[in-house]
KOLNU-888364 format. One record per atom (N, C-alpha, C): atom name; x, y, z; residue number from 0. Coordinates in steps of 0.02 Angstrom, whole numbers, plus 32768, in hexadecimal, padded with zeros to 4 digits. Layout:
# residues N
SEZA  atomo     u     v     w  num
SEZA     CA     X     Y     Z  NUM
...
# end
This chain:
# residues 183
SEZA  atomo     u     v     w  num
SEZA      N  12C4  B162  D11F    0
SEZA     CA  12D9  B1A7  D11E    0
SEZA      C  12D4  B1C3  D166    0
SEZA      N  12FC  B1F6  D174    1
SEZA     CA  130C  B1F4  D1B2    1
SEZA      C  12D5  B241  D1BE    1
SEZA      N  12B8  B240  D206    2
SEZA     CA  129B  B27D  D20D    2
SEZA      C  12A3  B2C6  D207    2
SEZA      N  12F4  B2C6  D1FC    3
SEZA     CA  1311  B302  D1F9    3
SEZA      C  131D  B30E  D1B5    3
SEZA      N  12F8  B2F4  D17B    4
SEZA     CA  1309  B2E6  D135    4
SEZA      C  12C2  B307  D112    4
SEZA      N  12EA  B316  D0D1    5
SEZA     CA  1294  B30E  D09E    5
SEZA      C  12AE  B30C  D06E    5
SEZA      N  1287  B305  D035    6
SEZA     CA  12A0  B312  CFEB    6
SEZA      C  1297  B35B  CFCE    6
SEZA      N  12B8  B37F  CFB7    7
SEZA     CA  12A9  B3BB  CF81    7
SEZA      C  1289  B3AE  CF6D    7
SEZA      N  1265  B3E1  CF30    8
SEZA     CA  1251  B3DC  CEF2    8
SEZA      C  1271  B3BD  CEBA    8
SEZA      N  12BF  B3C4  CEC6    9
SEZA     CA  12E3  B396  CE81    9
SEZA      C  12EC  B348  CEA0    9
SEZA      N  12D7  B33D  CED1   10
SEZA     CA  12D1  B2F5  CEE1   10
SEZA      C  1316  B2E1  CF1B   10
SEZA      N  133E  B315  CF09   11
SEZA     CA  1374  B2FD  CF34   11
SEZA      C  1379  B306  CFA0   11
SEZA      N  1388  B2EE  CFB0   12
SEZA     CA  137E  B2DF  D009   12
SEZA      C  138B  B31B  D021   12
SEZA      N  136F  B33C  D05C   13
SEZA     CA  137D  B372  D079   13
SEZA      C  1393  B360  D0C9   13
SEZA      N  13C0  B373  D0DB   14
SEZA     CA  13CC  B367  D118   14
SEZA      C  13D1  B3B6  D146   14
SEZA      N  13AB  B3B7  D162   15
SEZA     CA  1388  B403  D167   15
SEZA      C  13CE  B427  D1AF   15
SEZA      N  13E6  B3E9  D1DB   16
SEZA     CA  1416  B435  D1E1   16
SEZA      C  1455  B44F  D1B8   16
SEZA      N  1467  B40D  D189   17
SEZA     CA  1490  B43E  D15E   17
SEZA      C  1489  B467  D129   17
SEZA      N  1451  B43E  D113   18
SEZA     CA  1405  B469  D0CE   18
SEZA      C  140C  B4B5  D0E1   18
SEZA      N  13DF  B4AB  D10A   19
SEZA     CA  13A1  B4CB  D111   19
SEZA      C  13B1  B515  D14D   19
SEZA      N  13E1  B4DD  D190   20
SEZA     CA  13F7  B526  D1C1   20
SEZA      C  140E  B556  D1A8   20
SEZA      N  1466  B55C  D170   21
SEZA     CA  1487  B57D  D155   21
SEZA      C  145C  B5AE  D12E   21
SEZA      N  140A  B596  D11A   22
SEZA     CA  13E3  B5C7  D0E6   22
SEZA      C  13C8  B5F9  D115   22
SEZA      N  13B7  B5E4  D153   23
SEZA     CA  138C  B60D  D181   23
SEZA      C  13B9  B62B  D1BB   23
SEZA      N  1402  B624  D1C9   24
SEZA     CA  1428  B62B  D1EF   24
SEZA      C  145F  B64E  D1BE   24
SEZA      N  1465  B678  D18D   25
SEZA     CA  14BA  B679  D169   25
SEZA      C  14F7  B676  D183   25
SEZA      N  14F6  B6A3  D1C0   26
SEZA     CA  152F  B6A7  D1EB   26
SEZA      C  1543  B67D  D223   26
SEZA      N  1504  B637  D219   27
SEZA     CA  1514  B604  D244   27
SEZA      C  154B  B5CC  D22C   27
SEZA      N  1585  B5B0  D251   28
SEZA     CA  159F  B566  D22D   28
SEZA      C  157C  B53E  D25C   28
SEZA      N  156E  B501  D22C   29
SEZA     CA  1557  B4DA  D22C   29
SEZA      C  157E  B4A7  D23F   29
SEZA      N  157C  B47C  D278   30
SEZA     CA  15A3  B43E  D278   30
SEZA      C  156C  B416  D293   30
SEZA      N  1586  B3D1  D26A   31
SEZA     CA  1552  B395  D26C   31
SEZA      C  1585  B364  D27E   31
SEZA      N  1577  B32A  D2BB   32
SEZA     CA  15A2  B2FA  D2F4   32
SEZA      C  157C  B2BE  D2DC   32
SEZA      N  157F  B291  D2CB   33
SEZA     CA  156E  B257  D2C0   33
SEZA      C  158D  B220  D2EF   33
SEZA      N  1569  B1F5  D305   34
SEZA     CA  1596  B1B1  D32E   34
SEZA      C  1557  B16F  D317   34
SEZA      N  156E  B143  D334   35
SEZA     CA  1555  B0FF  D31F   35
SEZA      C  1510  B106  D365   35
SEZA      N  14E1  B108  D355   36
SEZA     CA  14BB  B118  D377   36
SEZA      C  1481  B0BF  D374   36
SEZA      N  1493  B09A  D355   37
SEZA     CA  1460  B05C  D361   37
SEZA      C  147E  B035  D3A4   37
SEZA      N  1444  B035  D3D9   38
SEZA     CA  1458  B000  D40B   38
SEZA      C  1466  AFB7  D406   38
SEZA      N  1465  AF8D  D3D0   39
SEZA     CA  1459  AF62  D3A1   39
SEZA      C  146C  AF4D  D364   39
SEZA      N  148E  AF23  D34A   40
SEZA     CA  1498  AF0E  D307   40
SEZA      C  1488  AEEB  D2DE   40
SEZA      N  147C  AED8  D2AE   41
SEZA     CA  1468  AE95  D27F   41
SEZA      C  149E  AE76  D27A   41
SEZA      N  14A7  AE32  D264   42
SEZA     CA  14D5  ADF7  D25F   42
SEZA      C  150D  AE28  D232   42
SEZA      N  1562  AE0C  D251   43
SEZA     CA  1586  AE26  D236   43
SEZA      C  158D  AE6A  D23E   43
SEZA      N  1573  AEA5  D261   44
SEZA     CA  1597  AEDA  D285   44
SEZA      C  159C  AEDC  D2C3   44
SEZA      N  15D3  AEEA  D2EA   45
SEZA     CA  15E3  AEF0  D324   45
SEZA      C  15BF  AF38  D33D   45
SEZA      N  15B1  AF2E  D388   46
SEZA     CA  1588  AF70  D39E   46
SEZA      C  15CF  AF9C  D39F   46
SEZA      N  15B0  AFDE  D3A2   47
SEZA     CA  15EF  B014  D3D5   47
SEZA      C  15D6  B004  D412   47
SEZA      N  162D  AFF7  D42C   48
SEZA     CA  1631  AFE5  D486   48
SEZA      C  1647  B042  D496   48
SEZA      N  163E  B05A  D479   49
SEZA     CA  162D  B0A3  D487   49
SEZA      C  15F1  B0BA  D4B9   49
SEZA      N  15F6  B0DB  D500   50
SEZA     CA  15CC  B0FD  D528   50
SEZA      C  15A7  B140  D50F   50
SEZA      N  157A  B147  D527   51
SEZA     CA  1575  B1AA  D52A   51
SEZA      C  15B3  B1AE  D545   51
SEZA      N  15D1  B1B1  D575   52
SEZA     CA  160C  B1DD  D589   52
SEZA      C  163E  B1CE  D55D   52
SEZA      N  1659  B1AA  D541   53
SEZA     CA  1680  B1AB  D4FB   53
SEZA      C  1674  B1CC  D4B5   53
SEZA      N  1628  B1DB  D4AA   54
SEZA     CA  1619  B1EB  D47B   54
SEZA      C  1605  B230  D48D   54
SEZA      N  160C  B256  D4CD   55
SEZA     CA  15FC  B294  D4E1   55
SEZA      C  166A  B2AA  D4C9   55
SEZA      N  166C  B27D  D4E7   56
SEZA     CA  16BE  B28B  D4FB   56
SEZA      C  16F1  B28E  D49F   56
SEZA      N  16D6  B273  D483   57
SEZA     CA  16DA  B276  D43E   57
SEZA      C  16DA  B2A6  D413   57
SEZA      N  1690  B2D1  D41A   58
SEZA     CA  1659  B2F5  D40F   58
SEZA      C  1692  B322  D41D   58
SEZA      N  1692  B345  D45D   59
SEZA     CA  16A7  B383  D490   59
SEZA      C  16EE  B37C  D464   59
SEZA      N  1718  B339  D45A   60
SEZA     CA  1766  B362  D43C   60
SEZA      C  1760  B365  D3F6   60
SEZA      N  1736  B34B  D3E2   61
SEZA     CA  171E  B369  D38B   61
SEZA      C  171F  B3BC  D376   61
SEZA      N  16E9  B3CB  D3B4   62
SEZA     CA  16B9  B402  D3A2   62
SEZA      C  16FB  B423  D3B8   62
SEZA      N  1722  B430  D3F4   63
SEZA     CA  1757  B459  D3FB   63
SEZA      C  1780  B469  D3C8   63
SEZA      N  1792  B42E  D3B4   64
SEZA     CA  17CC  B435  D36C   64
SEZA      C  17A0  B455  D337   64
SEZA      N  176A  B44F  D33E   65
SEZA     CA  173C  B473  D2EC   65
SEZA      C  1743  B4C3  D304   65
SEZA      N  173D  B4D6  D33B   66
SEZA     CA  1735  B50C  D35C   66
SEZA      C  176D  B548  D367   66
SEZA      N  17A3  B521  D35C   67
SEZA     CA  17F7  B540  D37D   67
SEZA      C  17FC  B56B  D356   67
SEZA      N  17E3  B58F  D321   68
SEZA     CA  17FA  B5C3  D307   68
SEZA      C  17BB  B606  D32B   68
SEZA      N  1788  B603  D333   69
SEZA     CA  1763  B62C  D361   69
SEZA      C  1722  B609  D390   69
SEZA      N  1761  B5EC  D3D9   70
SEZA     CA  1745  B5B5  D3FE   70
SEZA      C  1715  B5F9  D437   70
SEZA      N  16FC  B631  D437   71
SEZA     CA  16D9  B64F  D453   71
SEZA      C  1695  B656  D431   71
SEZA      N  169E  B644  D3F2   72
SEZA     CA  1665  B66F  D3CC   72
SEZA      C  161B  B624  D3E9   72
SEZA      N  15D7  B64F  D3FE   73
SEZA     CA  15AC  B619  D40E   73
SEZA      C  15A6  B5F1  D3FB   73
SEZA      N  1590  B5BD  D41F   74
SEZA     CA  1561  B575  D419   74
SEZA      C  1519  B56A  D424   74
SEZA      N  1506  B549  D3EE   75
SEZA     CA  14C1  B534  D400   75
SEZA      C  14C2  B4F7  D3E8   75
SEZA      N  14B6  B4BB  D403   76
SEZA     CA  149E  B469  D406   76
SEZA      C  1453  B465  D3EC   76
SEZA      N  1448  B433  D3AD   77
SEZA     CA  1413  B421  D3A7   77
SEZA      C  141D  B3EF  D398   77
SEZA      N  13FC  B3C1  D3D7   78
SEZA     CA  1410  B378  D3C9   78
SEZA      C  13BF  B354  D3D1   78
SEZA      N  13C8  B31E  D3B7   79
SEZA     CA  138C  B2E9  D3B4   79
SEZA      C  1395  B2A4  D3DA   79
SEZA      N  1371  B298  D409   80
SEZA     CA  1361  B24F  D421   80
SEZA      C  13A9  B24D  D45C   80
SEZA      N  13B8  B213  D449   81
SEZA     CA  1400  B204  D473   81
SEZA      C  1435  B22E  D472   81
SEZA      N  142F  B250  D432   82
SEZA     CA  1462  B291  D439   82
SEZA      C  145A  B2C8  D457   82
SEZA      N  1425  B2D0  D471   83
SEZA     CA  1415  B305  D4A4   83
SEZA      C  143F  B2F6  D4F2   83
SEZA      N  1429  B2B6  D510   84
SEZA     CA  1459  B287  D53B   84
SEZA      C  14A8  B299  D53A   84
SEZA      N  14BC  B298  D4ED   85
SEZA     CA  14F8  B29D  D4CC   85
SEZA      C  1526  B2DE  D4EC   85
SEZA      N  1501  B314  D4D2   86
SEZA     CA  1505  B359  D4CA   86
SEZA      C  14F4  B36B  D517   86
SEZA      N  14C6  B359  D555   87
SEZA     CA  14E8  B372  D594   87
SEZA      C  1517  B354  D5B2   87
SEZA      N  151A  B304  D5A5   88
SEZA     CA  156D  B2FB  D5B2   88
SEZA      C  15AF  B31D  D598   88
SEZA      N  15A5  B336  D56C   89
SEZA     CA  15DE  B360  D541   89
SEZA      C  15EA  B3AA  D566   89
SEZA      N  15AF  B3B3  D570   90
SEZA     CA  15B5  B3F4  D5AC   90
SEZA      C  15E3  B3E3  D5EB   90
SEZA      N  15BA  B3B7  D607   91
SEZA     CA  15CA  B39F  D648   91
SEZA      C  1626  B3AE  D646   91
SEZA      N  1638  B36B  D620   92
SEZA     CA  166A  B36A  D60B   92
SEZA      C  16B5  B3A2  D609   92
SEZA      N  1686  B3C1  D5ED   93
SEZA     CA  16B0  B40F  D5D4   93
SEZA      C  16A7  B431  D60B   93
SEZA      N  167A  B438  D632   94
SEZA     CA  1671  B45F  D678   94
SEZA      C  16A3  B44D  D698   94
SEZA      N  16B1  B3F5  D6A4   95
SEZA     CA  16EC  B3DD  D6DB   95
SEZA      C  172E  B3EA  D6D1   95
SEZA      N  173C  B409  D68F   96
SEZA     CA  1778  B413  D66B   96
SEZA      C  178E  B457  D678   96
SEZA      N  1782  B4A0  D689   97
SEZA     CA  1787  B4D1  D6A5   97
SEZA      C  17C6  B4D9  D6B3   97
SEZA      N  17E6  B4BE  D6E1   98
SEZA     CA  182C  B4CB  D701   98
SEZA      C  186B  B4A3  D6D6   98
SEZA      N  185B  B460  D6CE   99
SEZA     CA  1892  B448  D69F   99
SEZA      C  188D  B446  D648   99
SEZA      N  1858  B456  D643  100
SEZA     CA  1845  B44B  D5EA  100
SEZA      C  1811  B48C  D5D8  100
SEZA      N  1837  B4C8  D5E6  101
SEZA     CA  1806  B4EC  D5D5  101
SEZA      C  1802  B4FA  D58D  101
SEZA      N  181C  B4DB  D56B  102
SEZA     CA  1807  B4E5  D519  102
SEZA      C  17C9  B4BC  D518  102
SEZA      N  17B8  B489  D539  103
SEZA     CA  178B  B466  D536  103
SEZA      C  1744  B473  D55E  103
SEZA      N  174E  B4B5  D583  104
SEZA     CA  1728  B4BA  D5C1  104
SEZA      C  16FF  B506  D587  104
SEZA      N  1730  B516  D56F  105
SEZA     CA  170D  B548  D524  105
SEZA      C  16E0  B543  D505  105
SEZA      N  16C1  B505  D4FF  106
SEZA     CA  1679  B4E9  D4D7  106
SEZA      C  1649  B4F4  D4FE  106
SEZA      N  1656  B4E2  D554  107
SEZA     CA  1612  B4F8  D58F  107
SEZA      C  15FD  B544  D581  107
SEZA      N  164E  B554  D584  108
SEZA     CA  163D  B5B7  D5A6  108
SEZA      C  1613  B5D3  D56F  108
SEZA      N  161F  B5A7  D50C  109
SEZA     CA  160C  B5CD  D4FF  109
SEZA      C  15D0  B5B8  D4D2  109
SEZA      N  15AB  B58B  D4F8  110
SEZA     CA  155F  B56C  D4DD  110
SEZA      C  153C  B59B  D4F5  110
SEZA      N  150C  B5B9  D4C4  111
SEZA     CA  14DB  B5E5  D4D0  111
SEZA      C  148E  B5CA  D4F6  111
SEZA      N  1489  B594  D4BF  112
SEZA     CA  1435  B56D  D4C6  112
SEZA      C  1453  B50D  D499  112
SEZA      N  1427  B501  D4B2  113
SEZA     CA  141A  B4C3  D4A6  113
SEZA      C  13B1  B4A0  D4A7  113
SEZA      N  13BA  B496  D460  114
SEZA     CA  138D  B47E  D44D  114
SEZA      C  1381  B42D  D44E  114
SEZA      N  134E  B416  D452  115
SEZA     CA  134B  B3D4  D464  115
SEZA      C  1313  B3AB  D434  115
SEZA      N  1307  B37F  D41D  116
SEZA     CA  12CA  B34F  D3FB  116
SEZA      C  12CB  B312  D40E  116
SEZA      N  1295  B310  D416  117
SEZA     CA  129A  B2BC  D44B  117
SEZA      C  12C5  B29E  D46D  117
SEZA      N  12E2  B2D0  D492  118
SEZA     CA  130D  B2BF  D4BC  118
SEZA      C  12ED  B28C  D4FB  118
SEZA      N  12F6  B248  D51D  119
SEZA     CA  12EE  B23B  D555  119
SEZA      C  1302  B250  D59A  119
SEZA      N  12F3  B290  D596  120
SEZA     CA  130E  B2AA  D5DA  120
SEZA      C  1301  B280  D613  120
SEZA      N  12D6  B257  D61D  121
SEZA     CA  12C3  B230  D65B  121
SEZA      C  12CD  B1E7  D641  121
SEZA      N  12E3  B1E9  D610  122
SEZA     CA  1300  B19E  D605  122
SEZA      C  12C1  B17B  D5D0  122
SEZA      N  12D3  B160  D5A1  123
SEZA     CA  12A8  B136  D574  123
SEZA      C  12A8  B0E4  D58E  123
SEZA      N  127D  B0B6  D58B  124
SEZA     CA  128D  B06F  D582  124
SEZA      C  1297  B048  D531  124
SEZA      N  12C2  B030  D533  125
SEZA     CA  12D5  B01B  D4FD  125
SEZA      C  12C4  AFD8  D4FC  125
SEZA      N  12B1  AFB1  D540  126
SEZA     CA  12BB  AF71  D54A  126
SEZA      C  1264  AF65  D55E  126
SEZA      N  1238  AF9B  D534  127
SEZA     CA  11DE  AF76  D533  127
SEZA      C  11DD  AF3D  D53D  127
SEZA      N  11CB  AF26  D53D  128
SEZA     CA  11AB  AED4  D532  128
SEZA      C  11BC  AEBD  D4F6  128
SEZA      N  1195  AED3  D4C8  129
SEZA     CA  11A0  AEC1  D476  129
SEZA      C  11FF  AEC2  D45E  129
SEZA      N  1207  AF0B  D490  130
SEZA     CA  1249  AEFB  D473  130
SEZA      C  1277  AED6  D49B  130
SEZA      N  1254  AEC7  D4DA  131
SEZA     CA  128F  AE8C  D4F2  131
SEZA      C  128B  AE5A  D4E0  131
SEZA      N  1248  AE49  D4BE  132
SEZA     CA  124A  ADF8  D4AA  132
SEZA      C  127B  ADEA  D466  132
SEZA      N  1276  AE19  D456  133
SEZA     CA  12A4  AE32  D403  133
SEZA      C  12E4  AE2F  D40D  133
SEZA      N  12FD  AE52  D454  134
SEZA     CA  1342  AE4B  D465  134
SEZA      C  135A  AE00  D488  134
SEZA      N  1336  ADEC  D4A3  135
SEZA     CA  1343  AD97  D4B4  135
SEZA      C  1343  AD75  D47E  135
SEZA      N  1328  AD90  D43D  136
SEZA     CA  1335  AD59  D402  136
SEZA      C  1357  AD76  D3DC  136
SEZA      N  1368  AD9E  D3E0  137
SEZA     CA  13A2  ADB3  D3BB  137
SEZA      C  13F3  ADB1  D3D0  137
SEZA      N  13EA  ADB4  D429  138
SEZA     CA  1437  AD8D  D454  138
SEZA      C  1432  AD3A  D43C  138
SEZA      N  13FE  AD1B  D426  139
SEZA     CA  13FB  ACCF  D423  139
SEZA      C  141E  ACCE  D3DB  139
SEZA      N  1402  ACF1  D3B5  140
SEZA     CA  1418  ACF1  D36C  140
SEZA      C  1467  AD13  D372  140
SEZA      N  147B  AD13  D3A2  141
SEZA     CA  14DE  AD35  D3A5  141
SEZA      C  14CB  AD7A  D38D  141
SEZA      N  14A4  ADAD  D38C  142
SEZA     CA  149A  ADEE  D381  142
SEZA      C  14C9  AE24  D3C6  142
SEZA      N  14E9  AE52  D3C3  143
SEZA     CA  14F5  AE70  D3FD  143
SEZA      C  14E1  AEA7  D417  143
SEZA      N  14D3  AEBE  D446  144
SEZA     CA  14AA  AEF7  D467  144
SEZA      C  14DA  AF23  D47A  144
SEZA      N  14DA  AF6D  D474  145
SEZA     CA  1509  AF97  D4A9  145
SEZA      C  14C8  AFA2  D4FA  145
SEZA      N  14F3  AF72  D510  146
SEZA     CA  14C2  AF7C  D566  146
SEZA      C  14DA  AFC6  D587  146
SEZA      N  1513  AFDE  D567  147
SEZA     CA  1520  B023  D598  147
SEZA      C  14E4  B056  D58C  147
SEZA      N  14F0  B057  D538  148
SEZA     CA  14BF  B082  D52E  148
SEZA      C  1465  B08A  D531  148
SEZA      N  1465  B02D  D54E  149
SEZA     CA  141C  B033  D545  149
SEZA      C  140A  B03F  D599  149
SEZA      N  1438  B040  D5CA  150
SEZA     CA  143A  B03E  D615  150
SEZA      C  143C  B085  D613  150
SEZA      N  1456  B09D  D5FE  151
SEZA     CA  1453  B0E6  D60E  151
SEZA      C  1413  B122  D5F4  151
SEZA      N  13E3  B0F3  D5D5  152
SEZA     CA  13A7  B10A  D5AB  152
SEZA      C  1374  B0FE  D5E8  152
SEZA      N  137E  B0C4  D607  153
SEZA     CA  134B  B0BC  D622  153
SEZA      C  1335  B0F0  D656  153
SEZA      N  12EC  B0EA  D663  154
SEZA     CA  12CB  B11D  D696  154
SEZA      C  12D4  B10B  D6E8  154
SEZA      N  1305  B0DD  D6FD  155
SEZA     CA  1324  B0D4  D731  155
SEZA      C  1370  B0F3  D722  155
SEZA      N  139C  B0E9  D6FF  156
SEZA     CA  13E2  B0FD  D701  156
SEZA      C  13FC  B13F  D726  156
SEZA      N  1423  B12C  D75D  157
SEZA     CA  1433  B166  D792  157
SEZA      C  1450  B198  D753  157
SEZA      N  1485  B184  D743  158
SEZA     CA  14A6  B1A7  D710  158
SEZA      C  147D  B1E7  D6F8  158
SEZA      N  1453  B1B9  D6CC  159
SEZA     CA  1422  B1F8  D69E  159
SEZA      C  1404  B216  D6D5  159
SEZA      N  13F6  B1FA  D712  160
SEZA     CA  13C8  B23B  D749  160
SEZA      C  1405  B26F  D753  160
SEZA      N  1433  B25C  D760  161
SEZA     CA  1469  B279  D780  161
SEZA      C  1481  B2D1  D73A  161
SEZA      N  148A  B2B5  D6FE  162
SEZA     CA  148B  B2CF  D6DE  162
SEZA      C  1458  B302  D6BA  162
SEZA      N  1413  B2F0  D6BD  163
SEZA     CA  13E5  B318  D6C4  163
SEZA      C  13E8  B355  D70E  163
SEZA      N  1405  B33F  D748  164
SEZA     CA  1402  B37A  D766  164
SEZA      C  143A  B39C  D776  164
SEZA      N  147A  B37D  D74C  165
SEZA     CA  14B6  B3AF  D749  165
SEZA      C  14A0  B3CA  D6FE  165
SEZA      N  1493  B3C0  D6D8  166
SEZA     CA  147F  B3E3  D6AE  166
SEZA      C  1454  B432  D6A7  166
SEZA      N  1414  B415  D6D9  167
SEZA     CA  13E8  B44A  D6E4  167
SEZA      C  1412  B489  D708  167
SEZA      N  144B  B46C  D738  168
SEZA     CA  1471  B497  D74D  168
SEZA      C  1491  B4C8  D714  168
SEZA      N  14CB  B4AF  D709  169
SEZA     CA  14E1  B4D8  D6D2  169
SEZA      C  14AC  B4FB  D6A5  169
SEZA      N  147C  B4F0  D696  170
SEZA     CA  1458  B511  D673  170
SEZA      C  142F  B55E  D686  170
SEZA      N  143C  B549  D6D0  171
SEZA     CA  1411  B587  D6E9  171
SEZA      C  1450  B5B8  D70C  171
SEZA      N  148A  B59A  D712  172
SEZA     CA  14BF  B5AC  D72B  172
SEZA      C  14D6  B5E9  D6D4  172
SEZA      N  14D8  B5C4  D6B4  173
SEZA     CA  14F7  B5D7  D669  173
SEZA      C  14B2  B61F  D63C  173
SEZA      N  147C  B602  D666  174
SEZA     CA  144B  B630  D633  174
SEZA      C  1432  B603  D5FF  174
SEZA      N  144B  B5CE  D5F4  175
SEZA     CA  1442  B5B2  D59E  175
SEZA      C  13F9  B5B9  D590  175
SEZA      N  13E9  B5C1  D559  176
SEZA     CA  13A7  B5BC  D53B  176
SEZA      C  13A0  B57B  D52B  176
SEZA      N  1359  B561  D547  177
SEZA     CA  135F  B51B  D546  177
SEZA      C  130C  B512  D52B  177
SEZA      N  1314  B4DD  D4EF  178
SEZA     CA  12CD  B4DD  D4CB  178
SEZA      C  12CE  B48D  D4CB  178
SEZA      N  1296  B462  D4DF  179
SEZA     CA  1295  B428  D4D4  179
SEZA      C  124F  B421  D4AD  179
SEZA      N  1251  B3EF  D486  180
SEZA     CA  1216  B3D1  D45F  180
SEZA      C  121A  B398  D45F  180
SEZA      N  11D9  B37B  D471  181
SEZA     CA  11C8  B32E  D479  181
SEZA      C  119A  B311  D450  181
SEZA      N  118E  B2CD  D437  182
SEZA     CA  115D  B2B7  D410  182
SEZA      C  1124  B29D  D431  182
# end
């Protein structure tokens, strides 16, 4: 069960931002982005050769098209783990879009705050010890890895530095309300 889950009282699954926000928010919509988020597969699935920047770039023309009927009305991001990663590339993104794609540059202007949960802002290792020995036997066993996404986690990757301080930019540039929580 996933952390963002519980059971009711009648037993059935709660998935608390579509549950639970809409009860404590009425006049909020709710949109929930899903992507293939395992760096890793078991025998017989292929990884996504999908980046963060594909899956920001994804994300950003989703949320526009969900948006086109009132693409001003605010934004607020609450993303978890790698989707936090996700969600300031999607900014980024939409920031560079301004002059030729400003339908797309509409999601920056009009994010209010962005919330965060275990986000690796400074980069996670994915490749411990334990789990590199796991990943060498699991490339032996024909298993496949997405290396983009696990390079870009790490606590060396220019990228993620780079993006952590265009980020911080826009954020202080924009006002956004910015809440992070860590475990």
């Amino acid at each position: 069960m996933s952390a963002l889950s519980r059971h009711a009282d009648d037993g059935e699954l709660v998935y608390w931002p579509k549950h639970l926000l809409p009860e404590a928010l009425p006049s909020a919509r709710v949109f929930v982005y899903g992507y293939d988020t395992k760096v890793r597969h078991t025998l017989g699935a292929a990884v996504s050769k999908n980046n963060v920047y594909d899956i920001a770039s994804d994300f950003l023309r989703t949320l526009e098209t969900e948006r086109r009927s009132r693409p001003s009305r605010p934004l607020m991001f609450i993303a978890h783990s790698l989707g936090g990663i996700v969600v300031k590339e999607l900014l980024r993104q939409s920031y560079g879009l301004q002059v030729h794609h400003s339908h797309l540059h509409r999601i920056y202007k009009a994010t209010a705050a962005v919330m965060f949960f275990g986000t690796p802002h400074g980069g996670a290792d994915p490749h411990g010890f334990r789990e590199h020995i796991v990943e060498q036997v699991a490339r032996a066993a024909g298993l496949t890895v997405n290396e983009q996404t696990v390079s870009t986690l790490l606590p060396t990757s220019e990228r993620l530095r780079e993006l952590r301080d265009e980020f911080g930019l826009m954020a202080r540039r924009e006002g956004w309300i910015i809440y992070s929580f860590q475990e």
